[in-house]
C-alpha positions in Angstrom: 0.0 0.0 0.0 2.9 2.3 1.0 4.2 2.0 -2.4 1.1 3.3 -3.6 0.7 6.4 -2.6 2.3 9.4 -4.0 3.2 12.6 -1.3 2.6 16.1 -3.3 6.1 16.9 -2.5 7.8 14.2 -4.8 5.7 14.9 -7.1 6.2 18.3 -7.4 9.8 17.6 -7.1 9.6 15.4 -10.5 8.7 18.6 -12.3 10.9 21.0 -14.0 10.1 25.0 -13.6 7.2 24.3 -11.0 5.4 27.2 -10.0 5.8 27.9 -6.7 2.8 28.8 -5.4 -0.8 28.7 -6.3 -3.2 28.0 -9.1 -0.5 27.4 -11.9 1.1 25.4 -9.4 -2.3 23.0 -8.6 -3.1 23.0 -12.7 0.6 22.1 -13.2 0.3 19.5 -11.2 -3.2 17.9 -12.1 -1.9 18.0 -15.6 1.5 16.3 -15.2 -0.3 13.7 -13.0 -3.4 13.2 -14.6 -3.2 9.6 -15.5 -1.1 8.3 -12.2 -2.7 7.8 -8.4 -2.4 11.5 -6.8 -3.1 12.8 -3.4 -6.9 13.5 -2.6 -5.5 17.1 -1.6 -4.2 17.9 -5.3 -8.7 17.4 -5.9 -7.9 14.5 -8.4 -10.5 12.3 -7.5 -11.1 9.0 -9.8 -14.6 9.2 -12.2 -17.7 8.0 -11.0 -20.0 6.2 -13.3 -21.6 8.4 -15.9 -20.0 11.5 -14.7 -17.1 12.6 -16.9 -14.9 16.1 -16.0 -14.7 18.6 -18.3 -11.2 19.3 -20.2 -8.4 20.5 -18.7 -8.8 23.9 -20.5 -12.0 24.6 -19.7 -11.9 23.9 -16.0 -8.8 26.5 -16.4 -10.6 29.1 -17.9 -13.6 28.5 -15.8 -11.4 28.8 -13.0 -9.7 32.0 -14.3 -12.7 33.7 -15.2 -14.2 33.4 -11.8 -10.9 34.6 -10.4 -10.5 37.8 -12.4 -14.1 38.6 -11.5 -14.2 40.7 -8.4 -17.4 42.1 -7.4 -17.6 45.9 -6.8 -18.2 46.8 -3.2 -21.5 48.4 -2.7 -21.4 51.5 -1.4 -23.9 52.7 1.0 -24.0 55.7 2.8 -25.5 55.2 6.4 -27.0 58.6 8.1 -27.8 59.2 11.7 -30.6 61.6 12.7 -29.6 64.9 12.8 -28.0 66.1 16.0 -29.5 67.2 19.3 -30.3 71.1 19.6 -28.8 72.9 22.5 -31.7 72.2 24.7 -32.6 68.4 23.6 -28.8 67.8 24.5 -29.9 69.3 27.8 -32.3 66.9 28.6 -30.3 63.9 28.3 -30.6 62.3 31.6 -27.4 62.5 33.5 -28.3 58.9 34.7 -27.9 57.4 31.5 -23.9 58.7 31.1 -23.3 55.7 33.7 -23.4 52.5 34.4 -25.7 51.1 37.4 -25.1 47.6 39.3 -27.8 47.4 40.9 -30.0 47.8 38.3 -28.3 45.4 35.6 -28.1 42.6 38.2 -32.0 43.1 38.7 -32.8 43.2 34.9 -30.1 40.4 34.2 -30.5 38.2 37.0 -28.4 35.7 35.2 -25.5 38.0 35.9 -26.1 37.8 39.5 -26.3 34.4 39.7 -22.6 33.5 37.6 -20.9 35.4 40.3 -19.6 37.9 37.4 -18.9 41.5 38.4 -22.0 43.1 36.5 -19.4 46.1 34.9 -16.7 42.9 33.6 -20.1 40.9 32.4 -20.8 44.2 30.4 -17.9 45.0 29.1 -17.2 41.8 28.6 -20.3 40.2 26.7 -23.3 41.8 28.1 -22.8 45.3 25.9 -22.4 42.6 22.6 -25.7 40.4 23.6 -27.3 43.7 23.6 -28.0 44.1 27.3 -28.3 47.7 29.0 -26.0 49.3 30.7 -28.7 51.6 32.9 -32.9 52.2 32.7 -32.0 55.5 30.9 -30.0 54.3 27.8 -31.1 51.3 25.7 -28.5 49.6 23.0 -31.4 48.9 20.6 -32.9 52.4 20.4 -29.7 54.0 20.1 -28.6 51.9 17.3 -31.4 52.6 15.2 -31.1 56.4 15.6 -27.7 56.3 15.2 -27.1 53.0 12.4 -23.6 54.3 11.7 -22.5 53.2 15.1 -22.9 49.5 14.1 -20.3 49.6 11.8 -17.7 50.8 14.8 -15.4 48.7 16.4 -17.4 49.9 20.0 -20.3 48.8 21.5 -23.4 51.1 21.3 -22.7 52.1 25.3 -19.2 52.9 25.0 -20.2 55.0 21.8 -22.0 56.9 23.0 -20.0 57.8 26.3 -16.9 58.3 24.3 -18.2 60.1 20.9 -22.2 60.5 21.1 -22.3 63.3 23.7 -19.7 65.2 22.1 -21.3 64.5 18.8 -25.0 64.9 20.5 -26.3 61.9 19.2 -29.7 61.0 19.9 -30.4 58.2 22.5 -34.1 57.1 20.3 -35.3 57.5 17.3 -38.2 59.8 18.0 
């Protein structure tokens, strides 16, 4: 049996100006070895009944084709609501700036019962499960007034204590 199989490495070893790397390299390959036992890694797999591969050339061209086709990324622009005015920024509870313990272990009594500091939980998982980080400020609300946020590498909480104030973002929608 040992006699039988082939590694990839002597066989790319028995062929002169091997590409190095990549699909030349694979096509190379499945050419030179076409007719001989290969590796299942090199995808030479033996024919089943009534199901016959197309030529060589054509499964290259396929190939290529699909390769040198590269989608265009779409490009959509994502708005938040216009910013707070002087006195709507005022009215922001002052509550909703910070975190409360008490309050998160009530609404999440899960949290409460792994033992978990309730701040580590929510920096940790509970701001990514969507979880609130106070009565005043709620992820899902401030999200959709704000959909630009989920494309930041922060959490809608630390968003909006680190830019949305300054920026007066809205906490809802309304």
């Amino acid at each position: 049996m040992k006699e039988k199989l082939v590694s990839i490495e002597e066989m790319a070893q028995s062929l002169p100006r091997l590409p190095a790397s990549g699909i030349k390299r694979l096509t190379a390959l499945r050419a030179a070895f076409a007719n001989r036992p290969a590796p299942a890694a090199l995808g030479v797999r033996p024919n089943r009944a009534g199901y016959h591969l197309a030529p060589l050339e054509v499964r290259i061209a396929e190939v290529e084709a699909i390769a040198a086709t590269r989608p265009e990324p779409v490009k959509t622009r994502v708005q938040a609501l216009p910013p707070l005015s002087e006195e709507e920024a005022r009215g922001i509870p002052t509550e909703a700036l910070y975190f409360d313990r008490d309050w998160y272990v009530r609404t999440y009594p899960d949290v409460a019962q792994s033992g978990i500091d309730p701040a580590t939980h929510f920096r940790e998982c509970g701001d990514r499960e969507g979880r609130n980080p106070n009565p005043h400020f709620n992820s899902r609300l401030y999200l959709a007034a704000n959909p630009d946020v989920a494309h930041a590498d922060l959490g809608p909480f630390e968003h909006f204590i680190m830019y949305g104030i300054e920026e007066r973002r809205r906490l809802r929608p309304d």
